[in-house]
Chimera marker file (.cmm) of the C-alpha trace (Angstrom):
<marker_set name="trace">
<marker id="1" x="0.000" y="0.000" z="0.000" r="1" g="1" b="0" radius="0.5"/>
<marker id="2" x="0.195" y="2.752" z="-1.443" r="1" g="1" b="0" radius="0.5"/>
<marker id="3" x="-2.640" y="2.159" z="-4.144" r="1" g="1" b="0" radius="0.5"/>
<marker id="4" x="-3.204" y="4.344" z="-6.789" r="1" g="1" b="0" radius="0.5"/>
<marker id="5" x="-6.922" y="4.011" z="-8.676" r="1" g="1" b="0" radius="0.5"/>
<marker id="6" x="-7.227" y="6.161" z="-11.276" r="1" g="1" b="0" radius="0.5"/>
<marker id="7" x="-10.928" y="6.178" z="-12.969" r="1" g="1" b="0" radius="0.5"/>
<marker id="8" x="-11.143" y="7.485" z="-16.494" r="1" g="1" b="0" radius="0.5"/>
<marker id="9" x="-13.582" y="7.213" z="-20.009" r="1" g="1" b="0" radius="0.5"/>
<marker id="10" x="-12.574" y="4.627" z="-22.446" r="1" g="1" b="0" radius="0.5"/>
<marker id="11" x="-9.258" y="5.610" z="-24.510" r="1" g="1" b="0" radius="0.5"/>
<marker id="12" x="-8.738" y="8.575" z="-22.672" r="1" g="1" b="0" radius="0.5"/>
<marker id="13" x="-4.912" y="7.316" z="-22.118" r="1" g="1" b="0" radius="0.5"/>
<marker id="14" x="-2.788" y="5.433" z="-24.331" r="1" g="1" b="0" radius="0.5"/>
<marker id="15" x="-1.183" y="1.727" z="-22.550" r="1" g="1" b="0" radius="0.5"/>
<marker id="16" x="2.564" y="3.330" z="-22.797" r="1" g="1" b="0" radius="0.5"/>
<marker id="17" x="0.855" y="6.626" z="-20.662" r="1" g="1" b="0" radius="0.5"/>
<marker id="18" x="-0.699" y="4.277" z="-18.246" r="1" g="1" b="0" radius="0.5"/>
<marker id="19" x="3.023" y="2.760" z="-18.035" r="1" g="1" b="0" radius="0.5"/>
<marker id="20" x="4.476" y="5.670" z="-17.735" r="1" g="1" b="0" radius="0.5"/>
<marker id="21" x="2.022" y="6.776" z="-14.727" r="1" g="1" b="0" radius="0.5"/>
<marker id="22" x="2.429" y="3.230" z="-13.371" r="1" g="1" b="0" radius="0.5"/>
<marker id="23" x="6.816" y="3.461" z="-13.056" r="1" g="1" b="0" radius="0.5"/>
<marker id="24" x="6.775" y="6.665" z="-12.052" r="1" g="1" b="0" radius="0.5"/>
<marker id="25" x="4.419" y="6.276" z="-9.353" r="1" g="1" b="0" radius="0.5"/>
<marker id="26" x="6.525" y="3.262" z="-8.010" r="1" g="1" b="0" radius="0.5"/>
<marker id="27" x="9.571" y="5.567" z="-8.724" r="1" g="1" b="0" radius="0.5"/>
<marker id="28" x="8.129" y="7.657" z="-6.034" r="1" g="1" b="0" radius="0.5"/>
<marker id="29" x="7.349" y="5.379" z="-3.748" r="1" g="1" b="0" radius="0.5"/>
<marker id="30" x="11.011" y="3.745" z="-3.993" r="1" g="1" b="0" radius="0.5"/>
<marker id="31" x="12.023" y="7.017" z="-3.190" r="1" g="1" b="0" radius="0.5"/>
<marker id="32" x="10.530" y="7.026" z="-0.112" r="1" g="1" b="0" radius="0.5"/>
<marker id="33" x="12.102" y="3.413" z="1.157" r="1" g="1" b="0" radius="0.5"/>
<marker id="34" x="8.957" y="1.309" z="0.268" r="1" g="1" b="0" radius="0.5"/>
<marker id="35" x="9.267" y="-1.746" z="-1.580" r="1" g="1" b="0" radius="0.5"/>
<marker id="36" x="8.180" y="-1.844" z="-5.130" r="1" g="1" b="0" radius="0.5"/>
<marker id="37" x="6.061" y="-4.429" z="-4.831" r="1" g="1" b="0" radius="0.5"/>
<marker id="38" x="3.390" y="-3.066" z="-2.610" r="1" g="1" b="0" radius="0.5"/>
<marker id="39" x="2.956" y="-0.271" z="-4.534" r="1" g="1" b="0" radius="0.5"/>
<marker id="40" x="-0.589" y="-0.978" z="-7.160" r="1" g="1" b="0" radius="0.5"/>
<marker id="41" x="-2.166" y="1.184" z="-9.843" r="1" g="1" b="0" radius="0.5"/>
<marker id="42" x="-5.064" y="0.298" z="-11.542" r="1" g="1" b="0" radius="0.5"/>
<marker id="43" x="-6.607" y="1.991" z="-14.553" r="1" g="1" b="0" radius="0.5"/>
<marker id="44" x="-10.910" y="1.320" z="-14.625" r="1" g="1" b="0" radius="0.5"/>
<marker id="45" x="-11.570" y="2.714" z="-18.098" r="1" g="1" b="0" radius="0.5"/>
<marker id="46" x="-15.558" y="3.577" z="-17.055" r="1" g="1" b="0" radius="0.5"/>
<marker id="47" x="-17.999" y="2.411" z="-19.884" r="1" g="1" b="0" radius="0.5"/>
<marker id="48" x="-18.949" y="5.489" z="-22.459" r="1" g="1" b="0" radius="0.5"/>
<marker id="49" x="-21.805" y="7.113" z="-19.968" r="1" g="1" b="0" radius="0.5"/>
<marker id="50" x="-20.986" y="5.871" z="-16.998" r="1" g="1" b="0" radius="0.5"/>
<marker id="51" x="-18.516" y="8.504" z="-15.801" r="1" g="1" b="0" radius="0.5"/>
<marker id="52" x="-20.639" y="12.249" z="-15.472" r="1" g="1" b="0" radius="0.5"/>
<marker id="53" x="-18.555" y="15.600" z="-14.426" r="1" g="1" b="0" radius="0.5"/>
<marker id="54" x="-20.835" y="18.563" z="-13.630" r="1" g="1" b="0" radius="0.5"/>
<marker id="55" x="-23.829" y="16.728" z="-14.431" r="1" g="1" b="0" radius="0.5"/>
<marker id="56" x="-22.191" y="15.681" z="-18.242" r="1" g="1" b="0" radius="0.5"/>
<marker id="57" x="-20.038" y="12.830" z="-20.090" r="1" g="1" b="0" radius="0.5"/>
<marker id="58" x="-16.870" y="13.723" z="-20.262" r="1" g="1" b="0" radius="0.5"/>
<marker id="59" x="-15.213" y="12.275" z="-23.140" r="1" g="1" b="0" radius="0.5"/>
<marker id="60" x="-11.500" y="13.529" z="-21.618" r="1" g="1" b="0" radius="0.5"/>
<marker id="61" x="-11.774" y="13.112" z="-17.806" r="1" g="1" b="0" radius="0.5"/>
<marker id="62" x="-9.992" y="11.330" z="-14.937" r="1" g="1" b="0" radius="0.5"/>
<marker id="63" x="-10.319" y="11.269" z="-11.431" r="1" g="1" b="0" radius="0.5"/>
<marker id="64" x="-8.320" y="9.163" z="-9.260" r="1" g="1" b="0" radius="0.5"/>
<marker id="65" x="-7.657" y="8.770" z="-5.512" r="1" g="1" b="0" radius="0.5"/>
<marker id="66" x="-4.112" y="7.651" z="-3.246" r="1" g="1" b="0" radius="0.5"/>
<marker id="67" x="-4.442" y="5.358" z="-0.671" r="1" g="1" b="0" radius="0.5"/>
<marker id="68" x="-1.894" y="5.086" z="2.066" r="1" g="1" b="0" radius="0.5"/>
<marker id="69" x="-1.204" y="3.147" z="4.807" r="1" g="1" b="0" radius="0.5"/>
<marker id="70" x="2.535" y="2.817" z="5.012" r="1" g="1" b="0" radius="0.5"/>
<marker id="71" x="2.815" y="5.857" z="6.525" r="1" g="1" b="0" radius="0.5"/>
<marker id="72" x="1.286" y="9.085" z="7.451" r="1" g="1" b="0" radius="0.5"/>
<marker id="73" x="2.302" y="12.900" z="6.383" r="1" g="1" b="0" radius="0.5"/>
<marker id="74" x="3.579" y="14.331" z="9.825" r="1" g="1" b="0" radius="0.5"/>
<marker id="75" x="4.173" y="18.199" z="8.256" r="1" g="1" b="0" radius="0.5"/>
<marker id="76" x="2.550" y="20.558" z="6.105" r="1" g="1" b="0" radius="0.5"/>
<marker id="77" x="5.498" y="20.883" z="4.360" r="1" g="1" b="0" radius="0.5"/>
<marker id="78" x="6.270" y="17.145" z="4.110" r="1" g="1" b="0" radius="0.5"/>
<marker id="79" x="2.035" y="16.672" z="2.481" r="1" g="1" b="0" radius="0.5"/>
<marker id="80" x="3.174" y="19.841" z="0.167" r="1" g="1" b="0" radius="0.5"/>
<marker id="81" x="6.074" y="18.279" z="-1.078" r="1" g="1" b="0" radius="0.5"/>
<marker id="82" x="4.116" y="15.343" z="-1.882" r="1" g="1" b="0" radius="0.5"/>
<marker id="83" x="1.392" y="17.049" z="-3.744" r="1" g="1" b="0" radius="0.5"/>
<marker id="84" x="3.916" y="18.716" z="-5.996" r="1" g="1" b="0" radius="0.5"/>
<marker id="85" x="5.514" y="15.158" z="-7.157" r="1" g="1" b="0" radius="0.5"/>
<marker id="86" x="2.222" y="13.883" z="-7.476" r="1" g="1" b="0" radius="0.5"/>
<marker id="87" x="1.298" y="16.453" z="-10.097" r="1" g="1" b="0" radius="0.5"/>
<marker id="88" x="5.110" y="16.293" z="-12.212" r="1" g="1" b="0" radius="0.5"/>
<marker id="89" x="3.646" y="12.998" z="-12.591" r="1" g="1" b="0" radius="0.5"/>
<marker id="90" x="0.385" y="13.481" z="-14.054" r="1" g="1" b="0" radius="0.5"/>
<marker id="91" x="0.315" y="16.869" z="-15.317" r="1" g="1" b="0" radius="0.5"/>
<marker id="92" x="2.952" y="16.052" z="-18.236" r="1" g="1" b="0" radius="0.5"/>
<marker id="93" x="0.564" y="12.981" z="-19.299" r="1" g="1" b="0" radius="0.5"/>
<marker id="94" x="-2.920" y="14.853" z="-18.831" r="1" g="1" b="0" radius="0.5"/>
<marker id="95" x="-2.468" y="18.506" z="-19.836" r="1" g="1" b="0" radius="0.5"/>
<marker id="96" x="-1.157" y="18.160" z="-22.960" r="1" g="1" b="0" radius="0.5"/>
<marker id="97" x="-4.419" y="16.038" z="-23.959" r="1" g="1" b="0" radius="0.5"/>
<marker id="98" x="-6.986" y="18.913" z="-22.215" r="1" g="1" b="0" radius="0.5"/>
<marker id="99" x="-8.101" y="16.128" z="-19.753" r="1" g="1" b="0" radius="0.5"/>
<marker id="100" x="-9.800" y="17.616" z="-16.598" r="1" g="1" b="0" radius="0.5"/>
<marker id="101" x="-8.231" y="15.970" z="-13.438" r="1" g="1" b="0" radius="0.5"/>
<marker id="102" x="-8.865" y="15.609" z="-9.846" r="1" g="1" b="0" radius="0.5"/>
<marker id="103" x="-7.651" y="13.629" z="-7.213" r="1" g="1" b="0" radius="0.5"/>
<marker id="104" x="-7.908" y="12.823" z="-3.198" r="1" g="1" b="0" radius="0.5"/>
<marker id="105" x="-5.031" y="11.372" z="-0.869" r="1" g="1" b="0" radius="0.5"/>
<marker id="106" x="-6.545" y="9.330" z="1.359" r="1" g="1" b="0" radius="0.5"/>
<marker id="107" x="-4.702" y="8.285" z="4.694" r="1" g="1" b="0" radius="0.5"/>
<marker id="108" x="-5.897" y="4.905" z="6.390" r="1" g="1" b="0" radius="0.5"/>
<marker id="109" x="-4.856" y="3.304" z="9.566" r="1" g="1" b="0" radius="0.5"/>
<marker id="110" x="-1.810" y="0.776" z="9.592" r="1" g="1" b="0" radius="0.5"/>
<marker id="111" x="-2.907" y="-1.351" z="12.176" r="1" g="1" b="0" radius="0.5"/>
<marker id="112" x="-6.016" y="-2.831" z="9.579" r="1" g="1" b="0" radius="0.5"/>
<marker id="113" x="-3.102" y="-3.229" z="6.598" r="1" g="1" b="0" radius="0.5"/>
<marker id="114" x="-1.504" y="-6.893" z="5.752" r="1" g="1" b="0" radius="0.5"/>
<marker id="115" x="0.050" y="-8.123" z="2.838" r="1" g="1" b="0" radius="0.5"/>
<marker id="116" x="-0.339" y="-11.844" z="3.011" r="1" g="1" b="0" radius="0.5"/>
<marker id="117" x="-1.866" y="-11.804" z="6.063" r="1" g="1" b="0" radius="0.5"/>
<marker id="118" x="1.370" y="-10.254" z="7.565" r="1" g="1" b="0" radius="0.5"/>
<marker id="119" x="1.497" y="-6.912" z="9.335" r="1" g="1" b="0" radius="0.5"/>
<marker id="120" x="4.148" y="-5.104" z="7.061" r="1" g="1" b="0" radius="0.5"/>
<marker id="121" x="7.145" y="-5.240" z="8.806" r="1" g="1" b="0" radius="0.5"/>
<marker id="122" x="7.592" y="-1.307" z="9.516" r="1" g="1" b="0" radius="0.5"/>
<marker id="123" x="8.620" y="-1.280" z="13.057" r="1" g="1" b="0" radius="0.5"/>
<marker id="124" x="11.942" y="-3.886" z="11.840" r="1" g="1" b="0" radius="0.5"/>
<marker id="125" x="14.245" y="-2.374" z="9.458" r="1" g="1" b="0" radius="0.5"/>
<marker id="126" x="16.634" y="-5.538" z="8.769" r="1" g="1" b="0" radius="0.5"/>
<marker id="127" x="13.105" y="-7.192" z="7.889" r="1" g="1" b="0" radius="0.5"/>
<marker id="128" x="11.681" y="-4.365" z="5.551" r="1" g="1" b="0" radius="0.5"/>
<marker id="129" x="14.828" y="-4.354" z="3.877" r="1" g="1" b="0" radius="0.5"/>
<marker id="130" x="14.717" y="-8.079" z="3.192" r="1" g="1" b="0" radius="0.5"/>
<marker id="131" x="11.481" y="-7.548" z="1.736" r="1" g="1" b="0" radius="0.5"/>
<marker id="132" x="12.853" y="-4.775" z="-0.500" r="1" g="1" b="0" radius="0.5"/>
<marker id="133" x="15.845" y="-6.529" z="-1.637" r="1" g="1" b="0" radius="0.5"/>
<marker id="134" x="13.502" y="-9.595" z="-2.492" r="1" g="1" b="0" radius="0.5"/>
<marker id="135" x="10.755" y="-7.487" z="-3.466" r="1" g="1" b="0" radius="0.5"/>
<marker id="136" x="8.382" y="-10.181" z="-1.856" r="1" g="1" b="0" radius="0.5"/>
<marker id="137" x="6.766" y="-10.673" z="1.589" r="1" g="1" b="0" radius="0.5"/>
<marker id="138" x="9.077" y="-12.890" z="3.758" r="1" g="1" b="0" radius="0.5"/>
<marker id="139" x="7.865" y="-14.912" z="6.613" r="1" g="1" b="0" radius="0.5"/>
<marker id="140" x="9.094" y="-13.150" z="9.834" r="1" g="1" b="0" radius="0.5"/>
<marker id="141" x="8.453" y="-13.936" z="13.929" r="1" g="1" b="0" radius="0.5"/>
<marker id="142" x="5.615" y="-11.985" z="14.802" r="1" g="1" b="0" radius="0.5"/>
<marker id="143" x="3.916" y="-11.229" z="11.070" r="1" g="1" b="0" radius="0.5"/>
<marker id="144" x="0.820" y="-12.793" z="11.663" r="1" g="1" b="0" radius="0.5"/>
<marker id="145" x="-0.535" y="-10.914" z="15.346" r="1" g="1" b="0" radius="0.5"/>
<link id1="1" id2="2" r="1" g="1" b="0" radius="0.2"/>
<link id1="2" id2="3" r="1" g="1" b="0" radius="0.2"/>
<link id1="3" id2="4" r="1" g="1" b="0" radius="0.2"/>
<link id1="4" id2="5" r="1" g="1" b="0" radius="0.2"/>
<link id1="5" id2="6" r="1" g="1" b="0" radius="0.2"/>
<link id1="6" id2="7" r="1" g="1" b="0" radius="0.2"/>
<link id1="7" id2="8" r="1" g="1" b="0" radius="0.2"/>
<link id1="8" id2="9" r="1" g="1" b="0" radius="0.2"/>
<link id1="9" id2="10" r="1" g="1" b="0" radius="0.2"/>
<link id1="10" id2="11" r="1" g="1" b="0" radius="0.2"/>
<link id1="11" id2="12" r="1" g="1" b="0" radius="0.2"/>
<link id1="12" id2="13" r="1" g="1" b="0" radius="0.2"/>
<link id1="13" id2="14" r="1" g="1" b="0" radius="0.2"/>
<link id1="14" id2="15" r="1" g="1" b="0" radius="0.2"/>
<link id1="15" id2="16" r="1" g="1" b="0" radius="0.2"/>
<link id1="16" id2="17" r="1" g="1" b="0" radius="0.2"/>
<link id1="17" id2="18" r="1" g="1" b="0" radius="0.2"/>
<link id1="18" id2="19" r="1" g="1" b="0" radius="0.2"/>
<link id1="19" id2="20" r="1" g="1" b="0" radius="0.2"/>
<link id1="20" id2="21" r="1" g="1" b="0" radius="0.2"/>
<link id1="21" id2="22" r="1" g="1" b="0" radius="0.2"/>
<link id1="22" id2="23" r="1" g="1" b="0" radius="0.2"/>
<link id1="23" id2="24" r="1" g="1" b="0" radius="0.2"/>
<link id1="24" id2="25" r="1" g="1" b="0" radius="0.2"/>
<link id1="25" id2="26" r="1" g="1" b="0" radius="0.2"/>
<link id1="26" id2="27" r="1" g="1" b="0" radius="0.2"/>
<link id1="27" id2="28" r="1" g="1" b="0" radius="0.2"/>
<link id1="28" id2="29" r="1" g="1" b="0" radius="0.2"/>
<link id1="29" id2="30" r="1" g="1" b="0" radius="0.2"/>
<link id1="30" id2="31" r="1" g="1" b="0" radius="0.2"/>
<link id1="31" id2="32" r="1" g="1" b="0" radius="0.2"/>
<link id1="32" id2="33" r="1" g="1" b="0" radius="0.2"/>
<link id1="33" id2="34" r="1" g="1" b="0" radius="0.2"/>
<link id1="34" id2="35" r="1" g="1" b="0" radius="0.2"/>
<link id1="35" id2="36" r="1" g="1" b="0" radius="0.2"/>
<link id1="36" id2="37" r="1" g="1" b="0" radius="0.2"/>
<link id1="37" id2="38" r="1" g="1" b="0" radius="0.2"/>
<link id1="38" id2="39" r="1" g="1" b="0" radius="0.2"/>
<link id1="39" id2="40" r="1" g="1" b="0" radius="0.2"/>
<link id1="40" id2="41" r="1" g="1" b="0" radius="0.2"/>
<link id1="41" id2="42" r="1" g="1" b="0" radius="0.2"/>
<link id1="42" id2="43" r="1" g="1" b="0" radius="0.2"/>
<link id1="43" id2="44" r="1" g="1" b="0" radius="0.2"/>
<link id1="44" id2="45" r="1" g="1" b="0" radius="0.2"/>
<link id1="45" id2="46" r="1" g="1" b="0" radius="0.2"/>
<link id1="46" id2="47" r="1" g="1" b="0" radius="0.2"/>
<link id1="47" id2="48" r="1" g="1" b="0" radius="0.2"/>
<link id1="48" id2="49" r="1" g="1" b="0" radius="0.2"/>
<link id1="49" id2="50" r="1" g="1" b="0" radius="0.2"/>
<link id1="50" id2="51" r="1" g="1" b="0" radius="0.2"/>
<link id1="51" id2="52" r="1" g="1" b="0" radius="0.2"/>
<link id1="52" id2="53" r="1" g="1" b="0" radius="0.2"/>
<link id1="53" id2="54" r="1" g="1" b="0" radius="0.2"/>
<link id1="54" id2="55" r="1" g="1" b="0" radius="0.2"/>
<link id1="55" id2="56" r="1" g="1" b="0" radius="0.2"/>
<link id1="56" id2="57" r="1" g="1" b="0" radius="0.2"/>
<link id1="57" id2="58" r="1" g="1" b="0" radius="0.2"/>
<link id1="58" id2="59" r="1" g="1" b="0" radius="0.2"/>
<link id1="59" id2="60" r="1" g="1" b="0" radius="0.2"/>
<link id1="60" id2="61" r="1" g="1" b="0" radius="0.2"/>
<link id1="61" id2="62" r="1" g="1" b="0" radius="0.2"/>
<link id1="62" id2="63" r="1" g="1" b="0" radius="0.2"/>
<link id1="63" id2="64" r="1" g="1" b="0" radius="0.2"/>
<link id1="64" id2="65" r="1" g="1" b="0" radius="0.2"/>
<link id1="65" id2="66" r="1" g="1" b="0" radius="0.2"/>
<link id1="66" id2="67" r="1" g="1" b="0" radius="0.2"/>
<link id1="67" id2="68" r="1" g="1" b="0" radius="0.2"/>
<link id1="68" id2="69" r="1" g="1" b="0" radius="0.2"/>
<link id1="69" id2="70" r="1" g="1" b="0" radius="0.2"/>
<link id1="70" id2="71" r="1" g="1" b="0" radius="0.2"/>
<link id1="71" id2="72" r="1" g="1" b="0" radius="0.2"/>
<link id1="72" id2="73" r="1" g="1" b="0" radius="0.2"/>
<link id1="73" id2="74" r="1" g="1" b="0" radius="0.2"/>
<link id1="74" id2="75" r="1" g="1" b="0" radius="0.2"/>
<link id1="75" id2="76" r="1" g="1" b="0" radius="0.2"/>
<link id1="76" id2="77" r="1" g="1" b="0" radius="0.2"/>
<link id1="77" id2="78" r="1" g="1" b="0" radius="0.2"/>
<link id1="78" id2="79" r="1" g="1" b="0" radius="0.2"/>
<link id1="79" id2="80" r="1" g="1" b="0" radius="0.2"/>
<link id1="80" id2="81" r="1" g="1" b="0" radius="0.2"/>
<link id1="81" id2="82" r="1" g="1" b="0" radius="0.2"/>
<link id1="82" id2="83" r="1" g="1" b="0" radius="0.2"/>
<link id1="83" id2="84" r="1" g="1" b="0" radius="0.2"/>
<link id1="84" id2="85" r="1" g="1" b="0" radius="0.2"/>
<link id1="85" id2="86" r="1" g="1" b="0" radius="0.2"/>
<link id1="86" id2="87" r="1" g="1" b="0" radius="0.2"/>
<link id1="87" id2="88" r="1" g="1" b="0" radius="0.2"/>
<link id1="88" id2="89" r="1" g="1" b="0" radius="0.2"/>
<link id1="89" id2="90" r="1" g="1" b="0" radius="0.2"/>
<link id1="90" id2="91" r="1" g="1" b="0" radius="0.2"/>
<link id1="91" id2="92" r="1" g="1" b="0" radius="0.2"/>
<link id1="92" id2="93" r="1" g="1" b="0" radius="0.2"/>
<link id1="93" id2="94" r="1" g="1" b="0" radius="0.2"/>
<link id1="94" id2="95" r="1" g="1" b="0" radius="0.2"/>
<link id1="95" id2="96" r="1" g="1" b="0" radius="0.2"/>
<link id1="96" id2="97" r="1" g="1" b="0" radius="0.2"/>
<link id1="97" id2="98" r="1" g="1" b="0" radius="0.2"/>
<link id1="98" id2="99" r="1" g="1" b="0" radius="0.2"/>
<link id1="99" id2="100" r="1" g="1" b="0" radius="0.2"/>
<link id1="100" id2="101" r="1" g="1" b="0" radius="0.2"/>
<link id1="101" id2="102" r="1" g="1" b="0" radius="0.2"/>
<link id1="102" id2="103" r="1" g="1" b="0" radius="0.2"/>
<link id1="103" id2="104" r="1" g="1" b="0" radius="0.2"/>
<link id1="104" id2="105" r="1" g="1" b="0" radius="0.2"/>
<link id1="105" id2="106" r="1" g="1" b="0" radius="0.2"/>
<link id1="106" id2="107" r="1" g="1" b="0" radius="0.2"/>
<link id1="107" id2="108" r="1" g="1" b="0" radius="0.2"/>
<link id1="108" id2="109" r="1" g="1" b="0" radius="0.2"/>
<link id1="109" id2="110" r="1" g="1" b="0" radius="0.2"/>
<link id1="110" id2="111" r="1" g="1" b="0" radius="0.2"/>
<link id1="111" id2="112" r="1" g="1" b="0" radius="0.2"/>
<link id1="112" id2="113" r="1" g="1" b="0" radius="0.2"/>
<link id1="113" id2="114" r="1" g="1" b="0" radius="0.2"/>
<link id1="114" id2="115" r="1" g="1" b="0" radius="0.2"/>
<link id1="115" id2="116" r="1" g="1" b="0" radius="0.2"/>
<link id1="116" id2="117" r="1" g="1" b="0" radius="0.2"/>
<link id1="117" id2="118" r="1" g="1" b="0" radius="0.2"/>
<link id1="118" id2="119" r="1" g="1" b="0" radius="0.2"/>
<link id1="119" id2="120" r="1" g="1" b="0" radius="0.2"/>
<link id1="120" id2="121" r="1" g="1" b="0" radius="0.2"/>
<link id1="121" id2="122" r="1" g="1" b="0" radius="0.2"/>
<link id1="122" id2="123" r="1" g="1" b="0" radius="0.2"/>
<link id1="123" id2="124" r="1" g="1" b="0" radius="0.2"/>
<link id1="124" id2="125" r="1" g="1" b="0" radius="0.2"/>
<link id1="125" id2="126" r="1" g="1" b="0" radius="0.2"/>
<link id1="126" id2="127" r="1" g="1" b="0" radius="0.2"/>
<link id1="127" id2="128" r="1" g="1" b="0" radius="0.2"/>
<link id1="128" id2="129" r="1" g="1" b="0" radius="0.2"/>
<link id1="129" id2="130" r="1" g="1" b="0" radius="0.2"/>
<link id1="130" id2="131" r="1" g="1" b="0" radius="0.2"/>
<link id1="131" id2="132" r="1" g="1" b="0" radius="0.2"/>
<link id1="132" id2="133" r="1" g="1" b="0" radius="0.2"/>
<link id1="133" id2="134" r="1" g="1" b="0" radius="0.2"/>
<link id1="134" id2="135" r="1" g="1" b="0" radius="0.2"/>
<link id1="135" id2="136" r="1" g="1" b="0" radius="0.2"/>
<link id1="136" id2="137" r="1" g="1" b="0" radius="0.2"/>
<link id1="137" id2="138" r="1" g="1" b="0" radius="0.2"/>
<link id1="138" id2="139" r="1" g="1" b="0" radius="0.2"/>
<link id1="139" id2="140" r="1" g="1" b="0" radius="0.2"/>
<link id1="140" id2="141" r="1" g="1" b="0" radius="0.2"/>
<link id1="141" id2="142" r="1" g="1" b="0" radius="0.2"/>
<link id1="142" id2="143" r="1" g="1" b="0" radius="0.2"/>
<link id1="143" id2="144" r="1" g="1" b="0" radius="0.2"/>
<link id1="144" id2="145" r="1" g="1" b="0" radius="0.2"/>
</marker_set>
């Protein structure tokens, strides 16, 4: 966790733009000490009327929320900083095209988060870095409280 869903009208993005999106987001996210493999984007391409913005279809719309539970934003200036690297990712992919955007960051509690049934292994450094290096969950004393 984090997972990014972005929800969007059919062909509004290309498959190389969603790839693009998809490695930089994990770029990010690397950035920030989290393994690569708990970090998820998904695409839902809405059917053609089934996605409404100010009451009409948009043919060139996306919204899409961030869900975290790795870890929280303890400063404004942390949350800011954030924000900004969220839009270098997107803006370069959606302005160009005239898509209208929006987005929400949502924060959830850590204590309800596993990853095969395992607590992630936050609080242990030697183990989180095992899991990075591997870029799978390992089995560790204490992973399924």
């Amino acid at each position: 966790m984090p997972r990014w869903t972005f929800y969007l009208s059919p062909n509004t993005l290309t498959q190389e733009e969603k790839g693009t999106i998809a490695r930089k987001v994990t770029d990010l996210y690397i950035g920030y000490g989290i393994p690569a493999f708990w970090i998820n984007v998904f695409f839902h391409e809405t059917g053609e009327g089934n996605f409404y913005s100010g009451g009409k279809y948009p043919p060139n719309a996306v919204f899409f929320h961030m869900d975290h539970a790795a870890g929280k934003f303890d400063a404004e200036e942390v949350r800011d900083e954030f924000i900004r690297k969220v839009n270098d990712i997107v803006r370069p992919v959606l302005d160009p095209k005239g898509i209208k955007w929006e987005y929400n960051l949502y924060e959830h509690p850590r204590h309800y988060w596993r990853i095969n049934g395992m607590i992630p292994p936050m609080e242990y450094p030697e183990i989180l870095e095992e899991w990075r290096e591997k870029n799978a969950p390992v089995v560790y004393e204490g992973a399924y409280r």
